[in-house]
C-alpha positions as CSV (number, residue, x, y, z in Angstrom):
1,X,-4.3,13.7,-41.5
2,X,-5.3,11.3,-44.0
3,X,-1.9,9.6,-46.1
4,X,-2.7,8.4,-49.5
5,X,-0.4,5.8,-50.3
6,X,-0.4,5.2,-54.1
7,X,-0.3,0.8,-54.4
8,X,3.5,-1.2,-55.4
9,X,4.5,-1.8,-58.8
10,X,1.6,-4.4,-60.3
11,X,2.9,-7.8,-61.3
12,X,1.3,-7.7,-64.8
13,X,-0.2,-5.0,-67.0
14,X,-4.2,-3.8,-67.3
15,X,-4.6,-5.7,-70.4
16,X,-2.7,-8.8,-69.2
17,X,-4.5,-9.1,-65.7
18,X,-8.2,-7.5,-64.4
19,X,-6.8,-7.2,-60.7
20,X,-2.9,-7.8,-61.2
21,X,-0.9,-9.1,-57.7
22,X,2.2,-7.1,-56.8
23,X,5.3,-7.6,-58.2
24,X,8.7,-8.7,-56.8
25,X,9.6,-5.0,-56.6
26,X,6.2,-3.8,-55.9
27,X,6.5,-6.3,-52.3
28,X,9.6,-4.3,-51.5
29,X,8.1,-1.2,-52.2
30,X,5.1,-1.5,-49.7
31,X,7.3,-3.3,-47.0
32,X,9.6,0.2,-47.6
33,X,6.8,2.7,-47.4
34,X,4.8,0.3,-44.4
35,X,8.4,0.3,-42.2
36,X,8.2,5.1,-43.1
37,X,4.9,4.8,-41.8
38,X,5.4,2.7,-39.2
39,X,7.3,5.6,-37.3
40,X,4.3,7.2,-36.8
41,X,1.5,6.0,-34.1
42,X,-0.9,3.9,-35.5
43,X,-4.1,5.1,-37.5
44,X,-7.1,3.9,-39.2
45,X,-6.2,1.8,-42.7
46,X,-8.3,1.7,-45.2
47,X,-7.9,0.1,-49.1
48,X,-8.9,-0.2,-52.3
49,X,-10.7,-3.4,-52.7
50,X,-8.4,-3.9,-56.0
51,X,-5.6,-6.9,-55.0
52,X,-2.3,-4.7,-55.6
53,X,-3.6,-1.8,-52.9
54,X,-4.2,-4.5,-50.7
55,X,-1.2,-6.4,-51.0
56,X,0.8,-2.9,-50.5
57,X,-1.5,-2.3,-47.0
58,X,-0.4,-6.0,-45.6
59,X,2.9,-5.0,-44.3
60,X,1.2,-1.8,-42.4
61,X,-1.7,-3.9,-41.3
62,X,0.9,-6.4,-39.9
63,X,3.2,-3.9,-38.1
64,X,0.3,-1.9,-36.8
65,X,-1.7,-5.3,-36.0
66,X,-4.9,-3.8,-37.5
67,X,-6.9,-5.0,-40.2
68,X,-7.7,-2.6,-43.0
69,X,-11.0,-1.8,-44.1
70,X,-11.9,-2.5,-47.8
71,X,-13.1,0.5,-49.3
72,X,-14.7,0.9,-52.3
73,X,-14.9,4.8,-52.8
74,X,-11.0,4.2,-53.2
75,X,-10.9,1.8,-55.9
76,X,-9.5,2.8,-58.9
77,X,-11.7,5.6,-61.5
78,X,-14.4,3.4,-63.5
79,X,-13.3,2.7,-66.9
80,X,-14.5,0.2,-70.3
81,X,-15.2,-2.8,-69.6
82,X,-12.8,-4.1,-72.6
83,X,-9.5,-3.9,-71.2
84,X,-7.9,-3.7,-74.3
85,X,-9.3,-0.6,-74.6
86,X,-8.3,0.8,-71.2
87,X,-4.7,2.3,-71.5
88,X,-5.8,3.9,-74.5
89,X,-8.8,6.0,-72.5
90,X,-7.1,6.3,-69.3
91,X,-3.9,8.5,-71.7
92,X,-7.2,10.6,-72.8
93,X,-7.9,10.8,-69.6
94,X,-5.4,11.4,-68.1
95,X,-4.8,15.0,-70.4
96,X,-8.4,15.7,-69.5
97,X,-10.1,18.8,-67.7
98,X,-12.6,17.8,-64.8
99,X,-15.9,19.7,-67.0
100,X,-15.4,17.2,-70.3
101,X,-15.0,13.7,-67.8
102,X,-18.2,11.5,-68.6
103,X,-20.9,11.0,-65.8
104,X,-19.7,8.2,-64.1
105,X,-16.3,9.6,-63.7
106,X,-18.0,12.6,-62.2
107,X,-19.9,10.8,-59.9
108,X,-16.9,8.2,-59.3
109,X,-14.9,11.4,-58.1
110,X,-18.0,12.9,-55.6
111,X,-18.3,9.6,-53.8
112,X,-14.0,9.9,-53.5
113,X,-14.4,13.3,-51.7
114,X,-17.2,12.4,-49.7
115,X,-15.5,9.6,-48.6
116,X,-13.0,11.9,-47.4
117,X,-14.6,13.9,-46.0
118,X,-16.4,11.3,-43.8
119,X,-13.3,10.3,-42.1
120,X,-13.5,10.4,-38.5
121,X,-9.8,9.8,-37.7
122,X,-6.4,10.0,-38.6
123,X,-6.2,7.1,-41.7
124,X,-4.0,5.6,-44.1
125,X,-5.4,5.0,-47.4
126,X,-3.7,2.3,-49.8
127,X,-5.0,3.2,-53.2
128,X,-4.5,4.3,-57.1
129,X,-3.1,7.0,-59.4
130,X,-6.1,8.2,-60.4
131,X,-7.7,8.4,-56.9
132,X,-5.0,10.4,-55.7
133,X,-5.3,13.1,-58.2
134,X,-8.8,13.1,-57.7
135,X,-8.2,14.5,-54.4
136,X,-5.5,16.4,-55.1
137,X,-7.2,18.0,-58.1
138,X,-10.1,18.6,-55.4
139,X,-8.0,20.1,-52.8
140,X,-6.3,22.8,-55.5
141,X,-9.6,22.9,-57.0
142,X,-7.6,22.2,-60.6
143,X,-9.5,21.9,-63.6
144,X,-7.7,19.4,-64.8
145,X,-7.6,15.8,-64.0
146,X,-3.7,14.8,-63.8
147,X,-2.3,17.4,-61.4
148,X,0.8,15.2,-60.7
149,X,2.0,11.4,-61.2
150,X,2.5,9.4,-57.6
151,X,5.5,7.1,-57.8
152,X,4.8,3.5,-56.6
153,X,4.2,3.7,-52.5
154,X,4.7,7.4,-52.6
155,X,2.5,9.0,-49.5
156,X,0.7,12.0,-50.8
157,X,-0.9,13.6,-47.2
158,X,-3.7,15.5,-46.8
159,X,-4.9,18.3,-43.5
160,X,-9.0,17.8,-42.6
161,X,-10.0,20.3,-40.3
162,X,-14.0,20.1,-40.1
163,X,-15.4,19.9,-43.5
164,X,-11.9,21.8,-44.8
165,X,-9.1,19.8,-46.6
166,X,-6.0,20.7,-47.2
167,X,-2.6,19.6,-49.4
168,X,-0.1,19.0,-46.8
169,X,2.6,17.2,-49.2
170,X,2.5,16.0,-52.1
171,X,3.8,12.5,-52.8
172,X,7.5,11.2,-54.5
173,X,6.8,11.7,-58.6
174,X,7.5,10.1,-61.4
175,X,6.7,9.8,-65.1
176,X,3.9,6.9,-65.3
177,X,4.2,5.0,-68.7
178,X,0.5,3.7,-69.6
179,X,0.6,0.3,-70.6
């Protein structure tokens, strides 16, 4: 099984921060979703190398006593580098189908699913929006690229059998406000 854990609420917005800490309720949120999983026997972690996935693996990492591994193929979809520009693109984006994404979107979304389907073991993924509907949108084999919106620390889990993946359960939703 692989459990993509969408990060806790950021501390600051895109265009206020390049790589925002998690906020007051965003700790609470990963310490709530790390004591859920927790239950479970302890898997592989892997994160985002973005600072608000990582702060939302910690509590896991700490109750499981394993470090995660920093992952690049599940950092957040590639965007402009003006960040005032961002939340603009990413709403475009975000009511966009899969055939009109630019190339390195495209090729931002291959490495995702091979990534995924490299996994070896069970593992918990700490991670972002988009990269969740990325694989999702995969799995349904959706032509769009929003196929649902991931509350804060909502555990969307995926089946692997050989090079097969599966939606198990989707993740808690919500309405996500770009900002």
């Amino acid at each position: 099984m692989i459990h993509l854990v969408r990060h806790g609420e950021a501390a600051q917005r895109w265009v206020e921060a390049r790589d925002p800490a998690l906020s007051e309720r965003g700790r609470a949120q990963a310490e709530a979703a790390a004591e859920q999983l927790a239950m479970a026997p302890p898997m592989a972690l892997r994160t985002s190398p973005l600072r608000r996935a990582q702060e939302t693996a910690a509590p896991l990492a700490t109750r499981w006593q394993r470090p995660p591994l920093i992952d690049e193929a599940f950092r957040e979809v590639p965007g402009p580098e003006d960040f005032a520009a961002r939340p603009a693109w990413i709403a475009d984006l975000m009511q966009a189908e899969w055939s009109r994404v630019d190339a390195a979107v495209t090729a931002w979304r291959t490495r995702l699913w091979e990534a995924l389907l490299a996994l070896e073991e069970d593992t918990v993924i700490h991670t972002h929006f988009m990269v969740i509907n990325a694989a999702v949108s995969s799995v349904k084999q959706a032509p769009r690229v929003v196929v649902f919106e991931p509350d804060y620390c909502s555990v969307t889990v995926l089946a692997r059998r050989g090079t097969q993946i599966s939606l198990h359960e989707l993740g808690a939703s919500r309405t996500t406000q770009v900002l």
